[in-house]
N, C-alpha and C positions, 0 to 999 in steps of 0.2 A: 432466528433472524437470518434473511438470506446475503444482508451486507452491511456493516456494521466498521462506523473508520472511524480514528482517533486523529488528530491533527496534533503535533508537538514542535514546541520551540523553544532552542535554547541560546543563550547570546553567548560567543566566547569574543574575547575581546572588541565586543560594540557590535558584532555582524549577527545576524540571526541564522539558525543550523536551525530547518524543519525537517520534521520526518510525518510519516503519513502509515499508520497499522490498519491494516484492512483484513478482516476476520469476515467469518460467516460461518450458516452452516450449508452452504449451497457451494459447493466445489466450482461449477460452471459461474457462477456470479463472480465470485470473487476473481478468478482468473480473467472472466472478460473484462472488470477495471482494470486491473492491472496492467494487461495488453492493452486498453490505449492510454494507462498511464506512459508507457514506455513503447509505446510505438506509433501512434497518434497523431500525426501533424497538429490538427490542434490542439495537442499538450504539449509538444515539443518544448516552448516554453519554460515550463517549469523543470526542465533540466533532469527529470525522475531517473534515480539507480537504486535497483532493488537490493537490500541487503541479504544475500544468498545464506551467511549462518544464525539469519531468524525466521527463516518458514519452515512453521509447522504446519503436518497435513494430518488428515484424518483418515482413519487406520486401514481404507484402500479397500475392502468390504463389498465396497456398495451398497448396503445397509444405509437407512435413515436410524443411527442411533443415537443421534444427536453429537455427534464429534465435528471438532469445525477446521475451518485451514485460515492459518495466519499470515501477513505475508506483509512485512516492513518496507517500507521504501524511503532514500534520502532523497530531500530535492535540493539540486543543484543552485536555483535561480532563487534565491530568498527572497524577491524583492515580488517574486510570480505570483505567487498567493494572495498580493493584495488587491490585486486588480479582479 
């Protein structure tokens, strides 16, 4: 699968905390969402900060051995998603 995202939400005190994991096995896929999650004008929006100690990557090779690159992000604007 070349892009593959999980959407998560959690309420701490009545407000909702989204996060967004974007896996694959396509290095260049996942990297270009992620760039305009967080650089974007039209995402801006959604307020995207990557969480730096949860991407994992694949073991750098170049090889198709099926290893993938994970890559977490917080969104800022909780209310951005729904629209």
């Amino acid at each position: 699968v070349g892009l593959f995202g999980i959407m998560a939400v959690e309420f701490r005190d009545g407000k909702p905390h989204r996060e967004l994991l974007l896996t694959g096995s396509d290095v260049s896929v996942v990297d270009s969402f992620a760039d305009y999650l967080l650089h974007h004008a039209d995402a801006a929006f959604l307020e995207m900060s990557e969480r730096k100690e949860c991407i994992g990557e694949e073991d750098g090779d170049g090889e198709d051995d099926g290893s993938i690159i994970v890559r977490v992000f917080r969104q800022g604007n909780g209310k951005g998603s729904r629209k």
